[in-house]
N, C-alpha and C positions, 0 to 999 in steps of 0.2 A: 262192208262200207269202208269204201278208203278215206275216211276222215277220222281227226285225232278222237282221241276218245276221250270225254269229257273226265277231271281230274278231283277227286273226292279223298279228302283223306284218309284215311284208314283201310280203303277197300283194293281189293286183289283182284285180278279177273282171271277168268278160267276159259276155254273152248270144251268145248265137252264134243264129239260125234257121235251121232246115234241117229236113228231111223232115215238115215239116206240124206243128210246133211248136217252142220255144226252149229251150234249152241255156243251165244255165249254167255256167263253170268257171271255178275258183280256178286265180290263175299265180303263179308266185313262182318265184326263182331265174335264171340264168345259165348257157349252156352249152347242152350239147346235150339234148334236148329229151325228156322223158319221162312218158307220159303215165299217171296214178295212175286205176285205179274201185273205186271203194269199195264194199263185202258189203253186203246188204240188211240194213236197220233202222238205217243209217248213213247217211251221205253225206260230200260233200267234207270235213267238218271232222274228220270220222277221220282225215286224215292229216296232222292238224295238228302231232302229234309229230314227225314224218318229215321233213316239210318243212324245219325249222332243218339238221337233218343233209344231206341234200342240196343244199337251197340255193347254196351253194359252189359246187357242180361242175355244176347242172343246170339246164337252163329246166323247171319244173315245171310241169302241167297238170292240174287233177286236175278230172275230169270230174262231175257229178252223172247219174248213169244217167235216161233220161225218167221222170218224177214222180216223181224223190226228191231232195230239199234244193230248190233254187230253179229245177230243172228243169221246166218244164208239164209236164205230165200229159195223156195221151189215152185214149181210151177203147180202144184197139188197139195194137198195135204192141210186146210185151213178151215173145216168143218169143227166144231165144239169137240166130237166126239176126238175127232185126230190130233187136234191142240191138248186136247186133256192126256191122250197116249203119250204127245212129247213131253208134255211134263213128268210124267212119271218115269221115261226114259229116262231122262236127265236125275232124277230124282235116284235111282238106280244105279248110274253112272258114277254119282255122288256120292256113294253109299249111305241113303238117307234109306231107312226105313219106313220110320214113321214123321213126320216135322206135323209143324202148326203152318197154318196159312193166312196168309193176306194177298186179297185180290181186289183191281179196282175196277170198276166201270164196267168195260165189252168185256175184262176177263171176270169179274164175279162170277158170269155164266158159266167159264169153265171152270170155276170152281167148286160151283155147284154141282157140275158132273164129275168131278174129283171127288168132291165128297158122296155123291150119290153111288160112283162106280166101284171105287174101291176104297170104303170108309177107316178099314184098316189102318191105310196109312195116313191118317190126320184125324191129330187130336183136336183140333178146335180151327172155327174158321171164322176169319171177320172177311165182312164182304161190305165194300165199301163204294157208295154210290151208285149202287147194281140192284138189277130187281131178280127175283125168286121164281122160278119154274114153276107157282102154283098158283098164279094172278087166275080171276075168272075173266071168261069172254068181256062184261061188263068192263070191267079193271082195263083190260087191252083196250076195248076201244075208249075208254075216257082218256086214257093220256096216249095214244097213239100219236098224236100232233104234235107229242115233245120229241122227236122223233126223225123230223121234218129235214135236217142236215142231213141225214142218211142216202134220200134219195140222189143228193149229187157223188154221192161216193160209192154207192154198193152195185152199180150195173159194170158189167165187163165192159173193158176199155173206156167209156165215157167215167167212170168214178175214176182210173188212174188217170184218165188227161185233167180233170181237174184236182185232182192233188198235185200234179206234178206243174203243170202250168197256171193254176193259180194258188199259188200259198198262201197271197191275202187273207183267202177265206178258210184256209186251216186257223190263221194267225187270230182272225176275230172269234173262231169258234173257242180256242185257247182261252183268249183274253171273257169272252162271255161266260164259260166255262168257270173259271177262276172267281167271278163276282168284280163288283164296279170298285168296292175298295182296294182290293191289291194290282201291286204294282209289282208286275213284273221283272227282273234282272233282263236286259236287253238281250243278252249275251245266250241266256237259259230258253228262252223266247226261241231265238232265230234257230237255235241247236233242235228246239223238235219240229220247227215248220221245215226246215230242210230236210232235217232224217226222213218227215213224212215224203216228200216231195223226191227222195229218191226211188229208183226202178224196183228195187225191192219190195219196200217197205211200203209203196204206193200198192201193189200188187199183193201185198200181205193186208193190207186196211180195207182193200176193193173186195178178195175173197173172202178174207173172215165174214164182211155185211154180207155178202153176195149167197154163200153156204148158210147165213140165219136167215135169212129172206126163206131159203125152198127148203131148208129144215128144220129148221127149231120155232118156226113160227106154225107155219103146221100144226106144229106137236102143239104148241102152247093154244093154238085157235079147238080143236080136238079134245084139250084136255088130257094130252097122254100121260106127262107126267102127276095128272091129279089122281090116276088111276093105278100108280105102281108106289111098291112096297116104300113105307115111311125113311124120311132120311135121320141117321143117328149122331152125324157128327156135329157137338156142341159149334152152335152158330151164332154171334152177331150180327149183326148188318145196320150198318151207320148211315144214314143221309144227311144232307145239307137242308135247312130247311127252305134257303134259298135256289134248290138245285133245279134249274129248267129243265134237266135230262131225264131222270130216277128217280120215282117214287116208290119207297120200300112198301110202303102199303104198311095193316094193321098184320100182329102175330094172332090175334085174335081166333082165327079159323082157321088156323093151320098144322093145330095141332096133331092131324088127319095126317099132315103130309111129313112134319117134321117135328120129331120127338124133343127137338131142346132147343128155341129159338128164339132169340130175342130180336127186337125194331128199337134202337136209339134212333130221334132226331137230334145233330146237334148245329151250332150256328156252323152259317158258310154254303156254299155250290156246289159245283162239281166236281171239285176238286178238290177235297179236302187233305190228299197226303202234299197237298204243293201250299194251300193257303192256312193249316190249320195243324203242323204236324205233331204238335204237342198233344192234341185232343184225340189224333188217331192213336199215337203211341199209347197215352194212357188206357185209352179205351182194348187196346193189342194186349197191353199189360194185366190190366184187370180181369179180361177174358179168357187170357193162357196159363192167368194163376189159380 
């Protein structure tokens, strides 16, 4: 992305290269080591809130998922399962063995196969505005119609002409996203409705939907994940109670699936590390202590 890079105090950035193209990530902070991915139509700078709050107590990493923010972009490679490789690549790269994690929105999902695949390296995970690989058929089709944006972005070629020819509609999704009280920074605004809106990161937002559309939906309509070995790495998972998108659903019945799992509702949307980040922080805090 040949545009400036948006300017946070404290933080560094890095290129990392690995699995056939270049990575980049914001670091900021002290301590033990935790690695942030940011929901599609954002990037590293969504956790620009967050980071002052952590900072203190953590070495922060905050990754740009391949072709979104200053990540390259390929023509391949944007299924759950290959998003979760790059992060460990990277993770690797880093010499991070083991970190904690936070993930928001479209990446909860990879986090959850993060956690699922190789539990080793992560001690704890908050997943924030994302739903859980063990929803039933029932669960899917009740809130399937929060969902409904999807369809103009996840088909080849027709989702990238409209990310890239109309940002409008990134811009209201933002702003809806965010809840009717906050007011957005004009400046912070126009920085992800572009980034989305270029060729990359258009084509990184159209594939990721595109690859859960003919796989991970599948699996979740099937039950696959309801049927394999329980997940072990201490989890949170925070919603908005306002959130049009993400319903975490009850911990209730899931003990089957995941061995240490907790559901906070707290107030706010979809976006809680942009309108709420004192509450994620604490909640990071409390859960990785």
């Amino acid at each position: 992305m040949n545009r400036p890079m948006p300017e946070v105090r404290g933080v560094a950035h890095r290129l990392i290269d690995t699995r056939g193209t270049r990575f980049h990530v914001a670091q900021a902070g002290d301590g033990e080591p935790v690695v942030l991915l940011h929901g599609l139509a954002q990037h590293w700078y969504a956790w620009r809130r967050v980071l002052p709050e952590l900072a203190a107590s953590y070495r922060l990493y905050c990754v740009d998922l391949r072709g979104c923010g200053w990540s390259e972009g390929t023509r391949r490679g944007y299924s759950t399962r290959d998003q979760a490789a790059d992060i460990l690549a990277v993770m690797d790269a880093l010499g991070l063995e083991s970190v904690r994690l936070i993930a928001h929105g479209d990446s909860a999902w990879i986090g959850f196969m993060l956690c699922r695949t190789a539990p080793e390296r992560f001690g704890a995970y908050l997943a924030l505005n994302g739903s859980h690989p063990w929803a039933t058929r029932g669960t899917l089709l009740r809130h399937a119609w929060r969902f409904w944006f999807t369809a103009l972005w996840e088909y080849p070629i027709a989702g990238r002409v409209v990310l890239r020819r109309f940002p409008a509609f990134t811009r209201a999704l933002l702003r809806m996203w965010s809840g009717r009280a906050y007011r957005w920074d004009d400046a912070v605004l126009r920085e992800f409705v572009l980034a989305s809106a270029t060729p990359a990161q258009a084509h990184a937002i159209q594939q990721t939907m595109w690859q859960y559309v003919i796989n991970d939906i599948p699996a979740l309509v099937t039950g696959h994940w309801r049927r394999s070995e329980p997940m072990t790495v201490p989890t949170l998972m925070i919603g908005g109670e306002l959130d049009p998108v993400s319903r975490p659903g009850s911990a209730e019945d899931l003990t089957a699936h995941a061995t240490d799992l907790r559901i906070e509702i707290v107030p706010g949307a979809h976006l809680l590390h942009e309108t709420a980040p004192r509450i994620v922080a604490a909640a990071a805090r409390d859960h990785f202590e």
